[in-house]
MIDRENZA-982725 format. One record per residue: residue number from 1; residue in one letter; chain; x, y, z of N, C-alpha, C in turn. Coordinates in nm, 2 decimals. Example, Ala and Ser with C-alpha at 12.3 -4.5 7.8 and 13.67 -1.06 7.14 Angstrom:
2
n, res, chain, n_X, n_Y, n_Z, ca_X, ca_Y, ca_Z, c_X, c_Y, c_Z
1, a, A, 1.32, -0.57, 0.78, 1.23, -0.45, 0.78, 1.32, -0.33, 0.78
2, s, A, 1.28, -0.22, 0.71, 1.37, -0.11, 0.71, 1.29, 0.00, 0.79
This chain:
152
n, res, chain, n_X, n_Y, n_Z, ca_X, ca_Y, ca_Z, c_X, c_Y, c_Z
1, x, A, -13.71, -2.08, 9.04, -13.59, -2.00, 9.01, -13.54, -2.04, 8.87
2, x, A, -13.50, -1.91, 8.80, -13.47, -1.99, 8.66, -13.29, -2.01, 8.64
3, x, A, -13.27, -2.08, 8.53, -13.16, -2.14, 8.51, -13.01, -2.01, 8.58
4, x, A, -13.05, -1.90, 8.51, -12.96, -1.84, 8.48, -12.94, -1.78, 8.67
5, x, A, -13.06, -1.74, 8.73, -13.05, -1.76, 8.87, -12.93, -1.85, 8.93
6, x, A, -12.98, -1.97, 8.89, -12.95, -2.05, 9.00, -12.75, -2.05, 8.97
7, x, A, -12.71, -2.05, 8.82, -12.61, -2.06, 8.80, -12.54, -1.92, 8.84
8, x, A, -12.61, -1.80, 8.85, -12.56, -1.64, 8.91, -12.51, -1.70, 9.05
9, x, A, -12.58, -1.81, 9.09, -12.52, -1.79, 9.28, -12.40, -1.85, 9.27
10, x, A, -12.31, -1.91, 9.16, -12.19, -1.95, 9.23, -12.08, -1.88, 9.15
11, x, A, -11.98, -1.89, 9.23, -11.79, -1.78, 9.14, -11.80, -1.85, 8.99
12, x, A, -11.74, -1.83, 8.92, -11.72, -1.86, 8.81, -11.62, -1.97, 8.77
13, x, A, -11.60, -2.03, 8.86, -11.49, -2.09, 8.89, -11.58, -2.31, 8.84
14, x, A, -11.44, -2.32, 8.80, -11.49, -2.50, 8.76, -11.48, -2.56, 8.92
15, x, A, -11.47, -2.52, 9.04, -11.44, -2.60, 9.09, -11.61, -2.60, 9.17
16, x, A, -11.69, -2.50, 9.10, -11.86, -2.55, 9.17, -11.92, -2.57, 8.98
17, x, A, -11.87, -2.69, 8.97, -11.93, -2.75, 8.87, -12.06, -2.82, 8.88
18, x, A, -12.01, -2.91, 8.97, -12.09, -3.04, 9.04, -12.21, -2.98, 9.07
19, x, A, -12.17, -2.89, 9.20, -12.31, -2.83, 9.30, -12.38, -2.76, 9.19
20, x, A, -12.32, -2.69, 9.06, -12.43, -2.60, 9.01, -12.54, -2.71, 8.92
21, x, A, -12.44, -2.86, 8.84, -12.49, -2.92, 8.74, -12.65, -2.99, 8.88
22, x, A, -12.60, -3.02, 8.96, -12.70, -3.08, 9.07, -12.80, -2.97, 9.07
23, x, A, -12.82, -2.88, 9.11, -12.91, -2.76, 9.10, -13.00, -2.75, 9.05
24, x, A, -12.95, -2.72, 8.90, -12.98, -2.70, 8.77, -13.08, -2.83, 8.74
25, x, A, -13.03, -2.96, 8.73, -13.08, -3.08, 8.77, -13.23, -3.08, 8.86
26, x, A, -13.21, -3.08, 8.96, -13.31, -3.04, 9.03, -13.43, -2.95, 9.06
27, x, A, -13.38, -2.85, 8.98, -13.50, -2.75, 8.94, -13.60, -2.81, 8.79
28, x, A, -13.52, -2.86, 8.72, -13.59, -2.92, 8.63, -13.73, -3.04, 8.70
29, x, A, -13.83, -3.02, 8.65, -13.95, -3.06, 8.64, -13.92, -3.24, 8.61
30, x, A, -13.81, -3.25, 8.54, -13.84, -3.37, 8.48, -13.67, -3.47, 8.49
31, x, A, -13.68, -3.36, 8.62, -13.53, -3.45, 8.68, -13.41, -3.48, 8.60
32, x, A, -13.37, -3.40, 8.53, -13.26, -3.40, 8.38, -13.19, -3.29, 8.38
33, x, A, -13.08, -3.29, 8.29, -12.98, -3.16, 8.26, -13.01, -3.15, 8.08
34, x, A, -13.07, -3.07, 8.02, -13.04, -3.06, 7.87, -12.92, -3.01, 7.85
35, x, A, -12.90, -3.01, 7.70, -12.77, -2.96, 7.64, -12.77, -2.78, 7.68
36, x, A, -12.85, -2.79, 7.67, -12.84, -2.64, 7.70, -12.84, -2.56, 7.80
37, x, A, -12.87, -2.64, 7.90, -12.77, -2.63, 8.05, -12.63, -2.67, 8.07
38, x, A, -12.61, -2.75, 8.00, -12.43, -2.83, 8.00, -12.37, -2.68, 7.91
39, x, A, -12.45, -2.63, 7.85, -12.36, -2.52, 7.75, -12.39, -2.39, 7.84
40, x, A, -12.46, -2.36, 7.91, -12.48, -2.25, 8.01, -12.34, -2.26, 8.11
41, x, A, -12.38, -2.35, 8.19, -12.26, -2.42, 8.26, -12.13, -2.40, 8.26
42, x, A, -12.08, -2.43, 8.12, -11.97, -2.47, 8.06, -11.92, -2.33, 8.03
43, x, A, -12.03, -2.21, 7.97, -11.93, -2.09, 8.01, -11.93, -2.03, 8.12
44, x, A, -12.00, -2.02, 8.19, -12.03, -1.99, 8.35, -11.88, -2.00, 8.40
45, x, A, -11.84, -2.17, 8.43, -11.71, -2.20, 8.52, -11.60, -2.16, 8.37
46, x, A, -11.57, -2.14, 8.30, -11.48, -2.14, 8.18, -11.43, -2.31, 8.15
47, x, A, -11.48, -2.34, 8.15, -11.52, -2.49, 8.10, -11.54, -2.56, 7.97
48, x, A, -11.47, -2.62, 7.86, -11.56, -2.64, 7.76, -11.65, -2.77, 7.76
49, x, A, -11.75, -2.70, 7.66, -11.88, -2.78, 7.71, -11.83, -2.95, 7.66
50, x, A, -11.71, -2.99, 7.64, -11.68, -3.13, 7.62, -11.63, -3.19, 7.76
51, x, A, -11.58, -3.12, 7.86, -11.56, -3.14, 8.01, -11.69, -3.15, 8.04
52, x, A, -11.81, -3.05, 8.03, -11.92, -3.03, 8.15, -12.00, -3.23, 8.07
53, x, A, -12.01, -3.20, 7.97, -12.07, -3.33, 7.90, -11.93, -3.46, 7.97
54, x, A, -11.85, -3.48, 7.99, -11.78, -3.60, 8.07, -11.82, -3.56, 8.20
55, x, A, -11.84, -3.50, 8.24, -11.89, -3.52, 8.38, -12.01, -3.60, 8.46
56, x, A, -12.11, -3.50, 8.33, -12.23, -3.57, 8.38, -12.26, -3.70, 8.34
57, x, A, -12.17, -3.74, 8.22, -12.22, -3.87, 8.19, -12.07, -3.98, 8.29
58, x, A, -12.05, -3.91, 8.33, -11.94, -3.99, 8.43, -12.00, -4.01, 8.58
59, x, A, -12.07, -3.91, 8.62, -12.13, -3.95, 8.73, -12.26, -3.98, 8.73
60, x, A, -12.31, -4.13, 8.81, -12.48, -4.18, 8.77, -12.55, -4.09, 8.82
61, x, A, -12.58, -3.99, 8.90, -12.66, -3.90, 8.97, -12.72, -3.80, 8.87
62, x, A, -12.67, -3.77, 8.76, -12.72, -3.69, 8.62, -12.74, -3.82, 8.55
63, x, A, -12.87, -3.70, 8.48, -12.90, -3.76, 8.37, -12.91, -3.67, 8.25
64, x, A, -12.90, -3.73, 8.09, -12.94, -3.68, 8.03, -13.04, -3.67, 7.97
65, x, A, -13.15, -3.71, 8.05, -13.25, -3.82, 7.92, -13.40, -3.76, 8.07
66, x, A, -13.52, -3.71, 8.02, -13.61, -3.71, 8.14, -13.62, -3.82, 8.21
67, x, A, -13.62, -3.85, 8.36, -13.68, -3.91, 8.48, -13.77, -3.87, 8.56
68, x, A, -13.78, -3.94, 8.61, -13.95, -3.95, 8.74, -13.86, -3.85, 8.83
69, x, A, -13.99, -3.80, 8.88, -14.00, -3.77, 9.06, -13.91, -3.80, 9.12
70, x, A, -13.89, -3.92, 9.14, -13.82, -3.98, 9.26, -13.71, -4.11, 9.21
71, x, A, -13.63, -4.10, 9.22, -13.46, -4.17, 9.16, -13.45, -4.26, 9.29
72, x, A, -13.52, -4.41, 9.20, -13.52, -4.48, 9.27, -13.34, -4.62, 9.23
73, x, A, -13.19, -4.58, 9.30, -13.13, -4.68, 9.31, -13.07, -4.81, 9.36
74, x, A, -13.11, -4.87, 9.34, -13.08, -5.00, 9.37, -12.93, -5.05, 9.38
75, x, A, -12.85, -5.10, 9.46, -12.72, -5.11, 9.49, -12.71, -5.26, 9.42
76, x, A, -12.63, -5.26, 9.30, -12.57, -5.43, 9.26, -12.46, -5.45, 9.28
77, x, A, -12.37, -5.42, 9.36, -12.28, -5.47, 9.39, -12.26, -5.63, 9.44
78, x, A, -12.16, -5.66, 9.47, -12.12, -5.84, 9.49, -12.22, -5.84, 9.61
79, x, A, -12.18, -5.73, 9.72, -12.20, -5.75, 9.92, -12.37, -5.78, 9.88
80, x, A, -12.46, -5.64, 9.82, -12.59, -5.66, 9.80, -12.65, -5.78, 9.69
81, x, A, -12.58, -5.83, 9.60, -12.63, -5.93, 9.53, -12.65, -6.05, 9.62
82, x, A, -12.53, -6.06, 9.70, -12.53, -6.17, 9.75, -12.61, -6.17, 9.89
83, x, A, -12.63, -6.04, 9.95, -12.77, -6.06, 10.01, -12.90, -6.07, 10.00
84, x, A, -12.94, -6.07, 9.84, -13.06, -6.04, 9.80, -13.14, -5.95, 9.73
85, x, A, -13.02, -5.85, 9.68, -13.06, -5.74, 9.59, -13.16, -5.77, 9.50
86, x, A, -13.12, -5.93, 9.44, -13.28, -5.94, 9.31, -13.39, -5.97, 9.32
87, x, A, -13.44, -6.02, 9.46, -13.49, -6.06, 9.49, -13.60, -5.85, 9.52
88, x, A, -13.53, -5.78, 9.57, -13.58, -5.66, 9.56, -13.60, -5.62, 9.43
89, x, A, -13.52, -5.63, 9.34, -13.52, -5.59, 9.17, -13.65, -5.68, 9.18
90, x, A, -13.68, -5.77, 9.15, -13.82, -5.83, 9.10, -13.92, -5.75, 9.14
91, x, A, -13.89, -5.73, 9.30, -14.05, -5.66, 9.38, -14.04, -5.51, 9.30
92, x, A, -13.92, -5.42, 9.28, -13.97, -5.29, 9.25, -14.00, -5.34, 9.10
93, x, A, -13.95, -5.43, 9.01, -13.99, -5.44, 8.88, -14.15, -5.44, 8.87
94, x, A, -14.20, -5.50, 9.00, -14.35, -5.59, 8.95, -14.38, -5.48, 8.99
95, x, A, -14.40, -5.38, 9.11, -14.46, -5.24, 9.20, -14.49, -5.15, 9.09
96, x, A, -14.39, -5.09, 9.04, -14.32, -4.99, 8.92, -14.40, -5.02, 8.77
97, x, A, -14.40, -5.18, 8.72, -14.40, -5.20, 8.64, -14.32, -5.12, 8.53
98, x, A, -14.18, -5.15, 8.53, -14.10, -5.09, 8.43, -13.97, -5.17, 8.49
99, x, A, -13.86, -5.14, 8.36, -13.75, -5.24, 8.40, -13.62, -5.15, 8.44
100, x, A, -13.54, -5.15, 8.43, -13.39, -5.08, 8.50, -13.42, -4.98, 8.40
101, x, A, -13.42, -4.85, 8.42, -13.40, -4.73, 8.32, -13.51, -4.71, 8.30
102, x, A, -13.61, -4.76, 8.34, -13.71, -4.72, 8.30, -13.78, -4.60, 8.40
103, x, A, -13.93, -4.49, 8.37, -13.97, -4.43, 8.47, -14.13, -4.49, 8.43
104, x, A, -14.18, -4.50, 8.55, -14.34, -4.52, 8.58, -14.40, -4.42, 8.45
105, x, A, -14.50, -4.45, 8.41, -14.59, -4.39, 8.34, -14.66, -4.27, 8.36
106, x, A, -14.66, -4.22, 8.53, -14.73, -4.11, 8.57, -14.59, -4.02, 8.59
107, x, A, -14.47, -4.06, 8.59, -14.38, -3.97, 8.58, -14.30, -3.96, 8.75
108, x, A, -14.40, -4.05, 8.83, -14.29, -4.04, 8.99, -14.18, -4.13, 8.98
109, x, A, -14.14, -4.21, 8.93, -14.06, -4.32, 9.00, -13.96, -4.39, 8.81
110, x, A, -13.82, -4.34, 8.88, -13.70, -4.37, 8.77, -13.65, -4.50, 8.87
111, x, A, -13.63, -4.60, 8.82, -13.54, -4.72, 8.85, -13.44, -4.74, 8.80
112, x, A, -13.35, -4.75, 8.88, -13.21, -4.76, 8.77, -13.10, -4.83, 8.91
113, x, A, -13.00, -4.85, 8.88, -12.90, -4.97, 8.93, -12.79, -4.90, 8.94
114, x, A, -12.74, -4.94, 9.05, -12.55, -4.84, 9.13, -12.46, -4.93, 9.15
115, x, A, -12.33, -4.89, 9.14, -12.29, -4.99, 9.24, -12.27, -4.91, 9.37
116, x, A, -12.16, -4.96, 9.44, -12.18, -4.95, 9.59, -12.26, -4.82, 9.61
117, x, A, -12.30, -4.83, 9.69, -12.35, -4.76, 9.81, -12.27, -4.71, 9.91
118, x, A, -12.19, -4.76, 9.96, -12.14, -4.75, 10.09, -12.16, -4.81, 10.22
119, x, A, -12.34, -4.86, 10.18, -12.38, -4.90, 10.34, -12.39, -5.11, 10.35
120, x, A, -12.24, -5.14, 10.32, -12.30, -5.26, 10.29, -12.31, -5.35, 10.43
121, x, A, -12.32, -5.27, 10.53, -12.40, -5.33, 10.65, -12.51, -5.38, 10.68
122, x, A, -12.58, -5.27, 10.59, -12.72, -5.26, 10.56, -12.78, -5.35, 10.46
123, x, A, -12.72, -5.45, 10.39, -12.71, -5.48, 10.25, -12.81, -5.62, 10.24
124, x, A, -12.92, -5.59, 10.14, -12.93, -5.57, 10.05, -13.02, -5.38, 10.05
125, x, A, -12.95, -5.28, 9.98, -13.00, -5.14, 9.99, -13.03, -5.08, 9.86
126, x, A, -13.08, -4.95, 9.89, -13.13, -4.91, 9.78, -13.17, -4.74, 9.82
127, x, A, -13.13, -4.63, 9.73, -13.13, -4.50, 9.75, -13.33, -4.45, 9.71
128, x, A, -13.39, -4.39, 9.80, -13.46, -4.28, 9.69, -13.45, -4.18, 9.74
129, x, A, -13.42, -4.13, 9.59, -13.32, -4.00, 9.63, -13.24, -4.00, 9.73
130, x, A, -13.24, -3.90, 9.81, -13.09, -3.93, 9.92, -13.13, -4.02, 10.03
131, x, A, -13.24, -4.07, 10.04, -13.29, -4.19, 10.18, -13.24, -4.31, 10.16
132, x, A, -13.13, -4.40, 10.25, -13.09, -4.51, 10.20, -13.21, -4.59, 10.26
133, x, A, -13.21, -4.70, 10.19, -13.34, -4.79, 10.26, -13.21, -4.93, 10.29
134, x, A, -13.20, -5.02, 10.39, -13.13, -5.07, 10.40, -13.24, -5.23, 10.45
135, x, A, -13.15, -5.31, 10.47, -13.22, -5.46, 10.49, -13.36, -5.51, 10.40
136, x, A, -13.29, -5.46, 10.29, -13.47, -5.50, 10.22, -13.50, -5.63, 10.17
137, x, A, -13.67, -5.62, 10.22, -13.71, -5.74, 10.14, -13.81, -5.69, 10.10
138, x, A, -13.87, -5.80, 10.00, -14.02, -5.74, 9.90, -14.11, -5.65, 9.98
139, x, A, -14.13, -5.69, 10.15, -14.22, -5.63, 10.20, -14.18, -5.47, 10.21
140, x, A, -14.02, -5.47, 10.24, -13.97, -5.33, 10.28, -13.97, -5.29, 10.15
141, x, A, -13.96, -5.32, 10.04, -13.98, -5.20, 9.92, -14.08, -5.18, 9.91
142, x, A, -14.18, -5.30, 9.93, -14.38, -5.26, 9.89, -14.37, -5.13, 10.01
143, x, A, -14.35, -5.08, 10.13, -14.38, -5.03, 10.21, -14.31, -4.89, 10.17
144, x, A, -14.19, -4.88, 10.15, -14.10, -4.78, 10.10, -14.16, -4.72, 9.97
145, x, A, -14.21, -4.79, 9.89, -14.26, -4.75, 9.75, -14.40, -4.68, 9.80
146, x, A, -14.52, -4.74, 9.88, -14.61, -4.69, 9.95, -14.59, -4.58, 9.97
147, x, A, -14.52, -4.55, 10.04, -14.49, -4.41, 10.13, -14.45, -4.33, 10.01
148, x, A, -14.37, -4.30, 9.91, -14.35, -4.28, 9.84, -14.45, -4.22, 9.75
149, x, A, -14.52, -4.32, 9.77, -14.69, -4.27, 9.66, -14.78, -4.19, 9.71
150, x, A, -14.74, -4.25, 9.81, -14.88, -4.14, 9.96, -14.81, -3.99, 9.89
151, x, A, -14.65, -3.97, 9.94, -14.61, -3.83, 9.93, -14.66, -3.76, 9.81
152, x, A, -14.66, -3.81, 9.69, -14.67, -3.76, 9.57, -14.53, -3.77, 9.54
């Protein structure tokens, strides 16, 4: 579906900002918003493009910059540090081979770091894409990142 599609399906209104920049986002190949989606956007809702630009860079879920496939975050908050979050940070660092911000070489897998989550029951956790992965240890990320690769 092309840009101008996807932003035709909602009112004109700022208050489907979000849902359209997510969309938009997601139809892209390379997991990103260019400027020239934030400026599509921005007259769409009657928005100037200096609002749609604080948004996305206000919320971690956009990006400006190409990512992988698969948006892999890591929760650093105090609850997950203190149960072990680095100890996962090392395992996806060595799996991945790339550091916080970085994406894999073949283009599936963006690493990057949140704070809360929400699930710190689950804690030490970690998002890909919308799947929380909860109680992890090196084995449960090698396994999680596995499956991952199987999918493409």
């Amino acid at each position: 579906m092309d840009k101008e599609t996807i932003i035709g399906q909602y009112p004109r209104s700022p208050d489907c900002l979000l849902s359209i920049l997510h969309d938009l986002q997601e139809a892209n190949p390379e997991n990103y918003l260019t400027e020239d989606d934030l400026a599509l956007v921005a007259a769409h809702v009657g928005l100037p493009l200096s609002a749609v630009h604080d948004a996305v860079t206000f919320y971690s879920m956009f990006s400006l910059r190409p990512r992988g496939r698969h948006i892999i975050r890591l929760c650093a908050s105090p609850n997950c540090h203190l149960a072990g979050a680095w100890s996962a940070l090392a395992e996806l660092r060595t799996l991945l081979g790339v550091d916080v911000g970085g994406t894999t070489p073949d283009g599936l897998f963006t690493l990057e770091l949140t704070s809360c989550l929400g699930v710190c029951g689950v804690a030490p956790v970690m998002m890909v894409d919308d799947e929380v992965v909860g109680n992890l240890t090196p084995d449960k990320v090698r396994q999680t990142i596995a499956r991952y690769r199987e999918a493409g």
